[in-house]
C-alpha positions as CSV (number, residue, x, y, z in Angstrom):
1,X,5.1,-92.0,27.4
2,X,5.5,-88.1,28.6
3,X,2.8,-85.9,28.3
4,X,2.6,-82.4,29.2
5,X,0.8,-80.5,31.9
6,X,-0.1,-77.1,31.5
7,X,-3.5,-76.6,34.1
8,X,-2.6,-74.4,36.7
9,X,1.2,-73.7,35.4
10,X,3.2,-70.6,35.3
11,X,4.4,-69.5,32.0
12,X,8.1,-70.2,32.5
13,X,7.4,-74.1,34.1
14,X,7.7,-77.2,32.3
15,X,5.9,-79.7,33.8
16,X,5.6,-83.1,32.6
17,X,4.0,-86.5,33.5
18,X,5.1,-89.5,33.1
19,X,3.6,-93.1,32.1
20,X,4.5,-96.7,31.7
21,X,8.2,-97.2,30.1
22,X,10.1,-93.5,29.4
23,X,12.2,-93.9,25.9
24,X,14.3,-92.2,24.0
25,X,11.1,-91.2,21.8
26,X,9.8,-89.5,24.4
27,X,12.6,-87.5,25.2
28,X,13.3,-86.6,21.4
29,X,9.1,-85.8,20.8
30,X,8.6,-83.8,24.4
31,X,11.4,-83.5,27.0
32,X,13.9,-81.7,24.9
33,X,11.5,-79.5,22.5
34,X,9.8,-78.8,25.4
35,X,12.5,-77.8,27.9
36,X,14.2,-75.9,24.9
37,X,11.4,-74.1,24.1
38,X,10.4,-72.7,27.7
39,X,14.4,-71.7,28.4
40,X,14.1,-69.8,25.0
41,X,11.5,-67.8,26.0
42,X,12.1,-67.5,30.0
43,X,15.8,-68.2,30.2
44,X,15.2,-69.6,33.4
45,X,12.8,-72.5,34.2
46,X,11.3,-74.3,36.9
47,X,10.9,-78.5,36.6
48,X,7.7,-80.2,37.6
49,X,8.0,-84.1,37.3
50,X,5.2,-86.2,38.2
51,X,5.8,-90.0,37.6
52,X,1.8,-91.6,36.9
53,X,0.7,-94.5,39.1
54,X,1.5,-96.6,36.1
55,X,5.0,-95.1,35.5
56,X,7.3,-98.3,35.0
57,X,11.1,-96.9,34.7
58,X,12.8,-95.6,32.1
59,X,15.0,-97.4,29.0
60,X,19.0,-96.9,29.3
61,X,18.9,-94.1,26.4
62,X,16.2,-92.5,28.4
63,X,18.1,-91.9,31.4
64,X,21.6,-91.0,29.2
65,X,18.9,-88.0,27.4
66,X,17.4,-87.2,31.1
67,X,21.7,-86.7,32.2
68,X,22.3,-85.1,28.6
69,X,19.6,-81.9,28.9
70,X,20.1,-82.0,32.6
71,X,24.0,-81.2,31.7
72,X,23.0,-78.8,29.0
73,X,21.4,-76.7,30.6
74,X,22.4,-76.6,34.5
75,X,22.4,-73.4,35.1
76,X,18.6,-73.0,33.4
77,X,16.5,-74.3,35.8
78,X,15.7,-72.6,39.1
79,X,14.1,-75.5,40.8
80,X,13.2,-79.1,40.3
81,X,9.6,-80.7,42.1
82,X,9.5,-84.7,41.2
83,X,6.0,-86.2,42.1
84,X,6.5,-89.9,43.3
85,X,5.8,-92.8,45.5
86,X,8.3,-94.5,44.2
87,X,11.4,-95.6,46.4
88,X,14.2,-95.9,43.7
89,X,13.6,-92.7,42.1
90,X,12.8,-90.9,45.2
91,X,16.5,-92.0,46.0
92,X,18.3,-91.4,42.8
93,X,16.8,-87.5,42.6
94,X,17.8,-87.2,46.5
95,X,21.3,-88.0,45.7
96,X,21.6,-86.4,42.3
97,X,19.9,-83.3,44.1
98,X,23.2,-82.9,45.1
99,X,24.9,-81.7,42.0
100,X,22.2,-79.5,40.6
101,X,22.8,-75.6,41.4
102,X,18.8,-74.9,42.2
103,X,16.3,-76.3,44.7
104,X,15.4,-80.0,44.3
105,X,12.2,-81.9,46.3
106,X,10.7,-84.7,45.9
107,X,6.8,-85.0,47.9
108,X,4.6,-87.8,47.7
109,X,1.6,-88.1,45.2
110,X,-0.5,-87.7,47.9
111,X,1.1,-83.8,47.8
112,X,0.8,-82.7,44.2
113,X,-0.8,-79.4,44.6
114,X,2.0,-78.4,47.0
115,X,4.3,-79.3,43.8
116,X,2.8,-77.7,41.9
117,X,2.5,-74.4,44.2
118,X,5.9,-74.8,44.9
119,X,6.8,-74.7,41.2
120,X,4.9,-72.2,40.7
121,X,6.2,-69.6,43.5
């Protein structure tokens, strides 16, 4: 499941949480209307990512809708802040950091108010 957080958030960041196993679903219901929505109004956006304690992974359609928008709309987002403690995905954002025009960090749950000040500035 993805939810949205909106306390403490500029107008032109999407910030989203995640929990348990991320689907397709929750791509089609939040992700993409969601990101959408904000580069409609703002053209550019900033990312704020924050995986739950009880995030699990994502399914295989998940991650091909997380490359799809990513692709869509490369040139949208300004920067990218992913909240996590976990090692795999900490990895996987490092190295796909690399291919994204904008600013991309990952800090540790412990540092979520300096994620989301970062996305915010």
């Amino acid at each position: 499941m993805i939810e949205q957080i909106s306390e403490d958030m500029q107008n032109n960041v999407v910030a989203l949480c995640a929990h348990g196993m991320v689907s397709h679903k929750d791509y089609e219901r939040v992700v993409i209307p969601t990101v959408e929505e904000k580069i409609r109004l703002y053209s550019k956006v900033r990312f704020l990512f924050v995986l739950a304690d009880d995030f699990e992974g994502y399914t295989a359609e998940a991650m091909w809708d997380d490359t799809k928008i990513g692709l869509q709309h490369l040139t949208a987002f300004e920067k990218i802040a992913v909240v996590t403690n976990t090692e795999w995905v900490k990895e996987a954002v490092r190295f796909f950091g690399f291919f994204v025009p904008c600013p991309v960090k990952v800090f540790p749950k412990e540092e979520i108010q300096s994620a989301t000040a970062w996305a915010n500035e």
